[in-house]
C-alpha positions in Angstrom: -4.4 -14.0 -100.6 -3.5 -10.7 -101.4 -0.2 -9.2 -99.6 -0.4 -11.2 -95.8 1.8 -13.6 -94.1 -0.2 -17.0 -94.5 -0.5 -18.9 -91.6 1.8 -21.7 -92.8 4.6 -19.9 -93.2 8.0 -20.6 -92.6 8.2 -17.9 -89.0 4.7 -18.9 -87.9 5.7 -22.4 -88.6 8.8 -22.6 -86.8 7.2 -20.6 -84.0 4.2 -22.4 -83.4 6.6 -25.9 -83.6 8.9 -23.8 -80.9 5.9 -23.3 -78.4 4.4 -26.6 -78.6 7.5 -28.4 -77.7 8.1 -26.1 -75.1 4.3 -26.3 -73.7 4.4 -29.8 -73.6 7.5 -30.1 -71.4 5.9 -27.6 -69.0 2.9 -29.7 -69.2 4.7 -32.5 -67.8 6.4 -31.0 -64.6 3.4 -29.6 -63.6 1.8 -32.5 -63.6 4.6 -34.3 -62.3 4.9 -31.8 -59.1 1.2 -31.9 -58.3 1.7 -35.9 -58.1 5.1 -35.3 -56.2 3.3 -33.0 -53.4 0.0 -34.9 -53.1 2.6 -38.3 -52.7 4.5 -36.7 -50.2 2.3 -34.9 -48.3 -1.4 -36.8 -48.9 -3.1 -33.0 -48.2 -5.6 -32.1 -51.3 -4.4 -28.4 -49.7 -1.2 -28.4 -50.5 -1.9 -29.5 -53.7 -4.1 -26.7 -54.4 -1.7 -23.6 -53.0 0.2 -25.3 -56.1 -2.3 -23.6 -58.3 -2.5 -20.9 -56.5 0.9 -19.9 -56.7 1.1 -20.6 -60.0 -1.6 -18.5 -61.1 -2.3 -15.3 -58.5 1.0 -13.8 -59.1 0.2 -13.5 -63.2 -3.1 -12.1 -62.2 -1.7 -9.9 -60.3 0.8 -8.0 -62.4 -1.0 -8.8 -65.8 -1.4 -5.3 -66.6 2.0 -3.5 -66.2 3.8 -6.8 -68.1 1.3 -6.1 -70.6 2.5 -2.4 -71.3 5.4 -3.4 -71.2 5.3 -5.7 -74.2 3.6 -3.1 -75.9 7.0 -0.9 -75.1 9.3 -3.7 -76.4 9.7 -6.2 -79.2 7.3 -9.0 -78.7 10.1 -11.9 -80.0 12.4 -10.2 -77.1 9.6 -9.7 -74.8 8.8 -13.8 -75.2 12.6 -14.5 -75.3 12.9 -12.7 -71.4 9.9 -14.9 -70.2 11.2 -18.1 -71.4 14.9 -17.2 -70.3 13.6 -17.0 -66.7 11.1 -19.8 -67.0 14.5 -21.9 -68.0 16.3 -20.4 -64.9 13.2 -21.3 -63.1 13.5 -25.2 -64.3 17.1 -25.0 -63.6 16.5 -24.3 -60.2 14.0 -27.3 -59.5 16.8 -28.9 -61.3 19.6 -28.0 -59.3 17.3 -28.8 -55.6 16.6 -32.5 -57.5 19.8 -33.3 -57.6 21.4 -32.1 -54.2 18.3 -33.6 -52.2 16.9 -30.7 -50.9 13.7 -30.1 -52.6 10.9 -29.3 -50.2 7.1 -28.1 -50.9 7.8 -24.8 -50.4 10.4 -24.5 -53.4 7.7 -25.6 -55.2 5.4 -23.0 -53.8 8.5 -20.3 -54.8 9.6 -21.2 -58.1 5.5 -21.9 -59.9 5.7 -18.4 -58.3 8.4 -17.1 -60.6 7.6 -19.2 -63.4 4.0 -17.0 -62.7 5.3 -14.0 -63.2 7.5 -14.8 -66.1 4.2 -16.1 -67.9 2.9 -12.7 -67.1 5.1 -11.6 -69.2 5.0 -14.3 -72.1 1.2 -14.4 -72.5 0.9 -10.9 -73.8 4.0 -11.5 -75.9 2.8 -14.7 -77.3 -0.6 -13.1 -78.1 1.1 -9.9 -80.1 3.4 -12.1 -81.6 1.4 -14.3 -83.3 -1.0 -10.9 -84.8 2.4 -10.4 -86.6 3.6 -13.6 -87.9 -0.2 -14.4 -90.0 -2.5 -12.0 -91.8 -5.8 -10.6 -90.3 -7.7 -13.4 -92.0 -5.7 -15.8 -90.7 -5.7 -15.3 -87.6 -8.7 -18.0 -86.6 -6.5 -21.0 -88.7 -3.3 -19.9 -86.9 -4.7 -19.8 -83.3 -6.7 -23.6 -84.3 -3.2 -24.6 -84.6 -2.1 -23.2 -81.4 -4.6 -24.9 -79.8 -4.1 -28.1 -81.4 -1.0 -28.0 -79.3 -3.2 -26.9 -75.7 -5.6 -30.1 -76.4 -2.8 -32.5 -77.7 -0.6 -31.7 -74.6 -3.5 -31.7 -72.5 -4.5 -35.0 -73.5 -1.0 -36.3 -73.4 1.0 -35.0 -70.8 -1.3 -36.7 -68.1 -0.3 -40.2 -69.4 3.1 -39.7 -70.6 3.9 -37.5 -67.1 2.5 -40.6 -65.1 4.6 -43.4 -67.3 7.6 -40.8 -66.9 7.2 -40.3 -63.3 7.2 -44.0 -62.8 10.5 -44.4 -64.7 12.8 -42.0 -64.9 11.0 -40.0 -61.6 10.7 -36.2 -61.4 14.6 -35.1 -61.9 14.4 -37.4 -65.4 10.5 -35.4 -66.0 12.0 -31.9 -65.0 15.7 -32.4 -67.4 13.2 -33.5 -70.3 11.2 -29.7 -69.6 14.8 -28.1 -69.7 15.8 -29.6 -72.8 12.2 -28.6 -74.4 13.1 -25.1 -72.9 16.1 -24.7 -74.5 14.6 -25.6 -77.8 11.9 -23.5 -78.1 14.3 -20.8 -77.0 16.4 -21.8 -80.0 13.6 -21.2 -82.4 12.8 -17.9 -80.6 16.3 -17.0 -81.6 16.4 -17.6 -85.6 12.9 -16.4 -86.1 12.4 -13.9 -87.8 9.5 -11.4 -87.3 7.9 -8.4 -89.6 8.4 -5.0 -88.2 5.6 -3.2 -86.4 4.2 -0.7 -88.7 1.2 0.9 -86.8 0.0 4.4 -86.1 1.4 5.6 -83.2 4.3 3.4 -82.5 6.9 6.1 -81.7 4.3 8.0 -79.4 5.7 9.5 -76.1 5.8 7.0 -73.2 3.7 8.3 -70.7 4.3 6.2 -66.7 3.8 2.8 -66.6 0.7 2.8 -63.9 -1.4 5.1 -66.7 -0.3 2.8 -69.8 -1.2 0.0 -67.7 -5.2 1.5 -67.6 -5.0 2.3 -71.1 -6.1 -1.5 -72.1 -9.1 -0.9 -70.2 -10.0 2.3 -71.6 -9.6 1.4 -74.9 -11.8 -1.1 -74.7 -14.5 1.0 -72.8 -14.0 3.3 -76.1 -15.6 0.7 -78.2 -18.7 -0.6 -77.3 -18.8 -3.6 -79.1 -15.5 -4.7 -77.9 -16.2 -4.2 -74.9 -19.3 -6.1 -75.5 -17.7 -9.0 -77.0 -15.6 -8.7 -73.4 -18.3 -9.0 -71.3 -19.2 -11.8 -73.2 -16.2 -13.4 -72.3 -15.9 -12.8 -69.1 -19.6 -14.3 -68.8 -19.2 -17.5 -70.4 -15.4 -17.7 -68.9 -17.3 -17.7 -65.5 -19.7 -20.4 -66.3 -17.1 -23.0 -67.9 -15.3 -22.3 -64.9 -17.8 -23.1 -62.5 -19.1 -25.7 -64.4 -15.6 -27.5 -64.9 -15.3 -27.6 -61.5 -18.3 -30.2 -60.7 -17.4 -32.6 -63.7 -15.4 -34.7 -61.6 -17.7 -34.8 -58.1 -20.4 -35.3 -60.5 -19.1 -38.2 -62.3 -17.8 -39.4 -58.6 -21.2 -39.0 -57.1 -22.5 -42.0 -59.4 -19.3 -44.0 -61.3 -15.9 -45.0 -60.4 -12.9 -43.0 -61.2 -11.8 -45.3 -64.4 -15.4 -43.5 -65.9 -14.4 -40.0 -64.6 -10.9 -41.0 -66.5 -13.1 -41.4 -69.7 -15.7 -38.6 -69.5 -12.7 -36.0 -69.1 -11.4 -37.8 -72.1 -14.6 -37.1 -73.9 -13.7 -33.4 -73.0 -10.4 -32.9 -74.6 -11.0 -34.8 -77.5 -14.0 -32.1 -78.8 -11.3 -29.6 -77.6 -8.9 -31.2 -80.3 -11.4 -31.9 -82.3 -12.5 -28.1 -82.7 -8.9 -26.9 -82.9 -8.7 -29.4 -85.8 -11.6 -28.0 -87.8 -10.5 -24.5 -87.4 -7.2 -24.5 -88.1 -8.2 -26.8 -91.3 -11.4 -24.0 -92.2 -10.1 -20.8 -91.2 -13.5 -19.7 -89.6 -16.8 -18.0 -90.4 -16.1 -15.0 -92.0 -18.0 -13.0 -89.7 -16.5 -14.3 -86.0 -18.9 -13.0 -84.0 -21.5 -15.3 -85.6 -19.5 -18.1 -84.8 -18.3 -17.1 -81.1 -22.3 -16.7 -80.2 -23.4 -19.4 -82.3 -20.7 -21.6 -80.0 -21.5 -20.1 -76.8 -25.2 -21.2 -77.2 -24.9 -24.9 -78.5 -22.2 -25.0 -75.8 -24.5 -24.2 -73.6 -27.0 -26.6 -74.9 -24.6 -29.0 -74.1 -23.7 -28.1 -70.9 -27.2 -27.7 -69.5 -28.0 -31.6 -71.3 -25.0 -33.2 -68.7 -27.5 -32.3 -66.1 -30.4 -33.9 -67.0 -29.4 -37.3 -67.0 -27.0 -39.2 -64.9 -25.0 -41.3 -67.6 -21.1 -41.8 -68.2 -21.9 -41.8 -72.0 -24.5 -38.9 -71.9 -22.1 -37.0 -69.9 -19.4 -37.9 -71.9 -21.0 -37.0 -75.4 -21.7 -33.0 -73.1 -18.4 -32.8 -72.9 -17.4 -33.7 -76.0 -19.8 -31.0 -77.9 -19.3 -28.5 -75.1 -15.6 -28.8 -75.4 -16.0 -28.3 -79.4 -18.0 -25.5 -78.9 -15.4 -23.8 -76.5 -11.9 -24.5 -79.0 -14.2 -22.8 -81.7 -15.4 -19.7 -79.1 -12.0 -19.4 -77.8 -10.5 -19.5 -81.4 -13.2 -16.7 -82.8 -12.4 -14.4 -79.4 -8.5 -14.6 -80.2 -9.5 -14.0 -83.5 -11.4 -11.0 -83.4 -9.0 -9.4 -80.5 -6.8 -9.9 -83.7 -8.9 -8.0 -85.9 -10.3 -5.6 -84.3 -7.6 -4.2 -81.5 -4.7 -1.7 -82.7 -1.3 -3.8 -82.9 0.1 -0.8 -80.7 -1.9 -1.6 -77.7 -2.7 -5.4 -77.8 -0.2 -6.1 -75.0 -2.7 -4.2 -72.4 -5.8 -5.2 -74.3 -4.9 -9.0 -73.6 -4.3 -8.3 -70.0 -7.5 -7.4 -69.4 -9.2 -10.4 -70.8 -6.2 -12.5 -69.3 -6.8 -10.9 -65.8 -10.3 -11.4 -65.8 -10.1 -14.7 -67.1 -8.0 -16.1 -64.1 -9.9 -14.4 -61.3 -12.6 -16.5 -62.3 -10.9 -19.4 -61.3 -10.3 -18.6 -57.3 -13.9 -17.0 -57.0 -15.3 -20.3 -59.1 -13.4 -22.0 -56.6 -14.7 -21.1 -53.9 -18.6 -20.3 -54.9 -18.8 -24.2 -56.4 -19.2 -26.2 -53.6 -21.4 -23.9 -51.4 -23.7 -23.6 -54.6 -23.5 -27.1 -55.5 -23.4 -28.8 -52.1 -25.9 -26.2 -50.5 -28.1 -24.1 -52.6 -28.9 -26.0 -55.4 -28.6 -29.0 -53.8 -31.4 -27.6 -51.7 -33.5 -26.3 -54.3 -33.5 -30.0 -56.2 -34.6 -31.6 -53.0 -37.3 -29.4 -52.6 -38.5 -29.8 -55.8 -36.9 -27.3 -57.7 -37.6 -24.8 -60.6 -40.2 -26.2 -62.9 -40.3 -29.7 -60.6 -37.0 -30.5 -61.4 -36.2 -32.4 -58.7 -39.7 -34.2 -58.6 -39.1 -35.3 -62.4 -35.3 -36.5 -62.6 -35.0 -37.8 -59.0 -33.0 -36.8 -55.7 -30.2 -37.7 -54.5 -26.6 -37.1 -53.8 -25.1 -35.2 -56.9 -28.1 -33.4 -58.0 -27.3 -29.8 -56.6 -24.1 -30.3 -59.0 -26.8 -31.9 -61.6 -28.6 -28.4 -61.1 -25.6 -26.2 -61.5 -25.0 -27.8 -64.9 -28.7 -27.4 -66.1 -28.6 -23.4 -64.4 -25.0 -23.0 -66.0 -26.0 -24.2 -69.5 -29.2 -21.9 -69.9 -27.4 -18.4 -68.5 -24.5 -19.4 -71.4 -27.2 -19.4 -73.9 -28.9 -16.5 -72.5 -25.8 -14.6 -73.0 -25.3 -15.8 -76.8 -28.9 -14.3 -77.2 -28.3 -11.2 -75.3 -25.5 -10.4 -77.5 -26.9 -11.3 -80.4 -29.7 -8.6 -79.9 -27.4 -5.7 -79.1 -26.7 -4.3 -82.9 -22.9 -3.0 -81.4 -21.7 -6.5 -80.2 -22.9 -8.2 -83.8 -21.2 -5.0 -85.8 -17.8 -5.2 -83.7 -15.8 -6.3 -86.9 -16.9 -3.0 -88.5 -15.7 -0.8 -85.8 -12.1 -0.9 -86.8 -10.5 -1.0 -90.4 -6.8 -2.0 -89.0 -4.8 -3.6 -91.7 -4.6 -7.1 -92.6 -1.6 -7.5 -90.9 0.9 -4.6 -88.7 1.2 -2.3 -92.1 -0.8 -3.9 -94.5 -4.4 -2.5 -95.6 -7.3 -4.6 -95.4 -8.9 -2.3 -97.9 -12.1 -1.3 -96.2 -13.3 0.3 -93.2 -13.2 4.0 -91.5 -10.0 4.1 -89.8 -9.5 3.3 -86.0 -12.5 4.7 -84.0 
């Protein structure tokens, strides 16, 4: 390769070992709390203002923490959200040991720790375009979510043997100590300068920089393209993920739900594996669209036949096909957006992203339960429901079937508009921050 930073390098390297250790300690008190509410309380409510708090506040302020990365140093930027995540673990720490932990510190501090990841996902994200080459980008973010799937997999079983053990002080001091060491590779790494047009511009107020993610993307119609894209098939996994379990439920015991989610995270991992070990097509938007509409071949196949191993093998190929979307999208917001301005870029998808998950929330059921549900009994589109059978579980059966086909109907929507399939010509940004890729008409 010809003047990048290859993906295993020594900084990517010693970030990407930073982060995973770090991620799966996190994994494991959040699990660990959401066990420690539900046992204390027995509410499924309390359990969900859990997520809630731990997710709203990030939404919320998404796009000012984004401009602000793009104002600072990313490493320094990461280094301040993982300093108050620590502060935040200390805390739970510090209420552990006195006795006083109550559900509402709980509620407070996946609060803070909210907005500190508001801070770190935009960092992480602009980091990483720095540590690997352009054309690397796909292999390096396989890797990174090697580490989502592996600790997603993981944590689960290694929280609940913890929890059982060494209970949820010994679970929380284990995420400090994984804090402090991915804080200690934050420290000696090492990171390229930023050499992009632009970088000493004026500051203008933080309200207008915080738009300027949004308009730079309504600049380019094929980015913006491949957004709406995103934000399409983000909604439908969503929505989708959220009847796996009543689904599996309506028909099979939980030790089969335990499997079929199983299924799930291993195509994840499996996907991660074969991209971080290819690299990628070399045109990405082939390969997000040609994922997004085998994935949703998958999905709408879960449907059709109630099955713990049918279901389980949907989830496995609809779980590959989402590692290798997700890795193509990271990939070409890598490629194709300015290194000056992928702070705010990335906090538009990342706002849009997680307001799917309250309004999936709370469309699922009444869809599932009500509207569909209706439409199978009656028959549904095509005879549905007169050729696979009523019963309880088929309005979610339907919502699988309906979700599947709109995700393919977006991959061939896309595919027809010539802007979306010509993104990766829209910008010729260099290989990495100051590095020419050698093609291309300069920054639209």
């Amino acid at each position: 390769m010809e003047g990048g930073v290859r993906v295993w390098s020594r900084p990517f390297l010693l970030f990407w070992l930073g982060q995973t250790v770090t991620q799966a300690g996190s994994a494991l008190t959040r699990f660990s709390l959401g066990v420690w509410v539900f046992q204390r309380t027995g509410s499924a409510s309390q359990f969900g203002l859990i997520v809630l708090f731990g997710s709203l506040p990030a939404v919320l302020v998404m796009p000012f923490t984004g401009a602000l990365v793009d104002r600072m140093d990313r490493r320094r930027a990461l280094i301040l959200s993982d300093v108050g995540a620590t502060l935040c673990t200390l805390a739970l720490v510090a209420l552990l040991f006195v006795g006083r932990l109550d559900t509402w510190h709980i509620w407070l501090i996946v609060a803070a720790n909210s907005l500190c990841g508001s801070l770190g996902q935009p960092a992480h994200f602009a980091l990483v375009t720095q540590l690997v080459a352009r054309q690397e980008a796909a292999r390096a973010d396989g890797m990174l979510q090697i580490s989502d799937a592996l600790c997603g997999l993981a944590a689960p079983i290694v929280a609940g043997l913890l929890v059982s053990t060494v209970g949820l002080t010994g679970v929380v001091v284990i995420d400090l100590v994984t804090a402090l060491f991915g804080l200690s590779t934050l420290a000696r790494l090492r990171v390229p300068p930023r050499l992009f047009a632009g970088a000493e511009a004026p500051r203008q107020g933080l309200l207008r920089e915080a738009a300027e993610g949004w308009v730079y993307l309504r600049q380019r119609t094929g980015l913006f393209g491949v957004l709406l894209v995103w934000a399409a098939l983000s909604f439908i996994v969503e929505l989708v993920t959220l009847g796996v379990s009543p689904l599996v439920l309506s028909f099979a015991s939980p030790v089969a739900l335990g499997s079929t989610l199983a299924a799930g995270g291993a195509g994840i991992l499996t996907g991660a594996l074969l991209m971080s070990a290819w690299g990628g097509p070399r045109r990405l938007v082939d390969g997000l669209l040609g994922a997004a509409f085998v994935g949703g071949l998958a999905i709408s196949a879960i449907g059709l036949w109630r099955s713990v191993p049918w279901i389980a093998g949907g989830l496995f190929v609809s779980g590959l096909c989402l590692s290798w979307l997700s890795t193509c999208v990271q990939a070409l917001w890598a490629r194709c957006v300015a290194p000056g301005v992928r702070g705010r870029v990335y906090s538009v998808r990342a706002v849009i992203q997680g307001l799917c998950v309250p309004v999936c929330a709370l469309l699922a059921g009444p869809l599932s339960e009500g509207v569909l549900q209706g439409l199978w009994l009656g028959g549904g589109p095509g005879g549905l429901g007169r050729l696979l059978g009523a019963g309880p579980g088929r309005g979610l059966s339907l919502l699988f079937v309906l979700g599947g086909v709109c995700a393919m109907a977006v991959a061939v929507t896309a595919l027809l508009h010539p802007r979306v399939r010509a993104v990766e010509l829209e910008t010729g940004l260099p290989m990495t921050d100051g590095q020419s890729l050698g093609h291309g008409k300069g920054n639209p």
